[in-house]
N, C-alpha and C positions, 0 to 999 in steps of 0.2 A: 406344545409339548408332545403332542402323538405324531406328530411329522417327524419332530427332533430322534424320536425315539426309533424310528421306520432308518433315517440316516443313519443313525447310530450303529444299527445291524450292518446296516453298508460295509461302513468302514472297520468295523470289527469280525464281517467277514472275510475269510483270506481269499476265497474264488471269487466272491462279490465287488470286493477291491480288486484284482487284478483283472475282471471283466471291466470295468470302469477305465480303469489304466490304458487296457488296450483300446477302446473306443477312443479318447487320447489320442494315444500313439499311432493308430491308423494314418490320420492326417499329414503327421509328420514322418510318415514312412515314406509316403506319396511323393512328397519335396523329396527326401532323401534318393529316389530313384528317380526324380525329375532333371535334378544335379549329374546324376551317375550319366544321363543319358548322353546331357550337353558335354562332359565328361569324353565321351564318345566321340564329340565332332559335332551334335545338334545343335543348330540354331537356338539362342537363349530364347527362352518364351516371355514373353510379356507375362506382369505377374495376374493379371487377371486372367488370362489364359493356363496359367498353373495352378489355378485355384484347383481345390478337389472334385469339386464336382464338375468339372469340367470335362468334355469328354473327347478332347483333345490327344491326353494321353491319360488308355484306360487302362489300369495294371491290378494287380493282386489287390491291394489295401482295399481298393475302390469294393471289389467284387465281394471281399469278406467281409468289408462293412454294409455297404446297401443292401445285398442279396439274405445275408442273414442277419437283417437287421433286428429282429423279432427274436431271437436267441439272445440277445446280449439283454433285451428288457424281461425274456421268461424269467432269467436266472436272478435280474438283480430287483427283480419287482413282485412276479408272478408265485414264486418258488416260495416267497414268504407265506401266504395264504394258503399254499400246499402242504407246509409245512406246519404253520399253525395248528389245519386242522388234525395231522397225523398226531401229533402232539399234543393234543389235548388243550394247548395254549391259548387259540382261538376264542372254547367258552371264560376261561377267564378276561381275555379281552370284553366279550360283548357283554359280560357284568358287569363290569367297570366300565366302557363308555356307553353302551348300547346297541343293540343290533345297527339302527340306522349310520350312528356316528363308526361305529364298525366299519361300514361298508363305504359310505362316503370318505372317510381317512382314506381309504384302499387305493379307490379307484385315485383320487386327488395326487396321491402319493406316485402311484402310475403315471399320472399324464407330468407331472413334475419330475420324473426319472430322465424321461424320452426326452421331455423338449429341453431342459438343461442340458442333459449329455448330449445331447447332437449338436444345441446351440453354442457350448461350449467350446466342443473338438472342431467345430468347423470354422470357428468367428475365428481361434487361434492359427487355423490353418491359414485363413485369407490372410490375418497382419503378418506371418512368416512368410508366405511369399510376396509381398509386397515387400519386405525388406530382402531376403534371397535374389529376386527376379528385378530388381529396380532398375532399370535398365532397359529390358529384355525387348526386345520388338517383335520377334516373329510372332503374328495372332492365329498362324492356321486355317487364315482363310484369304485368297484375294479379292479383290475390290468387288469384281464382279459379281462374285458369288453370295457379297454382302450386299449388293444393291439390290438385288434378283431378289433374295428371300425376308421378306417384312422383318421375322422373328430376329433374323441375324442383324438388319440395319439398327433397328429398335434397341437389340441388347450392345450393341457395339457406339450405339450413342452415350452409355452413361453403364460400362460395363462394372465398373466397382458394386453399383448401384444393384445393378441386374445380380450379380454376387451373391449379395446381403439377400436380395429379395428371395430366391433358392434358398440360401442356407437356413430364412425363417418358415418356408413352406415345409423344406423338410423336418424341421425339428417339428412345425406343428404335428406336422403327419407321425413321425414319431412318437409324441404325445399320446395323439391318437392308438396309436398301435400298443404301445404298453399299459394305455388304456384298458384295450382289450383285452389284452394277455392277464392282466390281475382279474378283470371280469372273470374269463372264463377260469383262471385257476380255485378262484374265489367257490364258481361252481360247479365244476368236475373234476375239482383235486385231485387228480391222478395227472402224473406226467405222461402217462402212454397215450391221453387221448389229449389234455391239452396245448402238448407243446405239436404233433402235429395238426389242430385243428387251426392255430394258431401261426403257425408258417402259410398252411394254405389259404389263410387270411392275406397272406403277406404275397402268395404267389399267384393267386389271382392276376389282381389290376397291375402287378409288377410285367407278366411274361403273359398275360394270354388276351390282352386288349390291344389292337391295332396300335391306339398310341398310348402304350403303358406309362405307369405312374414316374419310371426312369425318367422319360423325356422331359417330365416336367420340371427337373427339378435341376436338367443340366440345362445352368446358363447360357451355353451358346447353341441350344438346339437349333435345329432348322424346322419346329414345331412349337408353339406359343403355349403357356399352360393353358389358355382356351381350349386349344386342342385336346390336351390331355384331361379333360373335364371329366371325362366318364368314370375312366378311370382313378381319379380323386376320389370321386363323391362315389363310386364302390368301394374305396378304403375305408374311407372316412365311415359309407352309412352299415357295412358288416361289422366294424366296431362297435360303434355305438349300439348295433342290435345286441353285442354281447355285451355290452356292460345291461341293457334294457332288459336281456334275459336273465342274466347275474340276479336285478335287481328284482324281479319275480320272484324269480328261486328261493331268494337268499330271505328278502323282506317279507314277499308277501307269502310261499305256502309252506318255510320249513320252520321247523321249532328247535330250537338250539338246546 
């Protein structure tokens, strides 16, 4: 019933539903301009090679989905707990469930925001182009170039596969990430510090690690997520320091 009721706001928000939508429709924009391009005179692509996250061919959709991928969970996660507290609503929640059950719905409700909506938009993107691209041959790479690079032989032996495997890492990481973002709205309710605290969550291991969190999650890198290890496990471990601190804050030293 407190999940049901966290959805409920979703869909009876109008910015909250069309943030939702567009995460959606990102994927299927990507096909749309994948088309436009073959359109053009390009070689059809193979449809695993048109997958989204592939980095084959990188266009807009790709850039306003990954890059500010933390803005689409501030608004439809984070923003509630912001809100709550301006509003007074908050203490009638934690009298009615309790502070702990407060806090644990929060974050749970977080991590089930991200990884549905990423696992969602992106599972649909894969079966649309498998149905779009069926056919397609060109992969983007020659032979050579896949023999030479382990990552590329490895993903090119069972590429559907390699797909899925991406599109669950990054919804976990997603998970993670709006994880954080309710943590931290949870404890510094103010938008002016948590939504940029919270990006630079996100732009760390994205842009400033040798082999950012990107690579890992495009399936035909020429980098293995091994590689991209470091980078993970700083996304993954400054999240969960925020919800760790959240849960200080929130349980152990304030009084509601």
């Amino acid at each position: 019933m407190k999940m049901k009721y966290y959805f409920k706001r979703i869909i009876n928000n109008k910015i909250k539903l069309g943030v939702f939508l567009l995460i959606m429709a990102f994927p299927i924009y990507d096909i749309y301009m994948i088309i436009k391009e073959i359109g053009k005179g390009q070689t059809a692509l193979d449809p695993n090679i048109a997958s989204f996250l592939s980095s084959s061919i990188f266009n807009s959709a790709q850039i306003l989905l990954l890059w500010y991928l933390p803005l689409y969970f501030l608004i439809l996660a984070a923003d509630d707990c912001i809100e709550d507290h301006k509003l007074g609503y908050k203490n009638l929640l934690v009298a009615k469930w309790g502070k702990r059950s407060y806090f644990r719905t929060n974050i749970i409700k977080g991590f089930l925001i991200g990884f549905f909506a990423i696992l969602t938009s992106l599972s649909l993107n894969l079966i649309l182009t498998q149905i779009a691209f069926a056919g397609g041959t060109d992969i983007g790479f020659d032979s050579e170039t896949i023999e030479t690079l382990d990552s590329l032989r490895v993903a090119f032996e069972h590429p559907f596969l390699r797909n899925i495997e991406c599109i669950l890492l990054l919804a976990l990481i997603a998970g993670i990430v709006s994880m954080g973002a309710v943590a931290m709205g949870m404890a510094l309710r103010n938008r002016l510090l948590v939504y940029p605290i919270v990006f630079s969550m996100w732009y760390i291991p994205s842009s400033t690690f040798e082999r950012p969190i990107m690579l890992a999650v495009d399936p035909f890198s020429e980098y293995t997520i091994q590689d991209c290890v470091p980078s993970i496990i700083f996304a993954v471990g400054i999240n969960l320091a925020a919800v760790a601190f959240a849960y200080i804050k929130e349980i152990k030293y304030e009084q509601v």
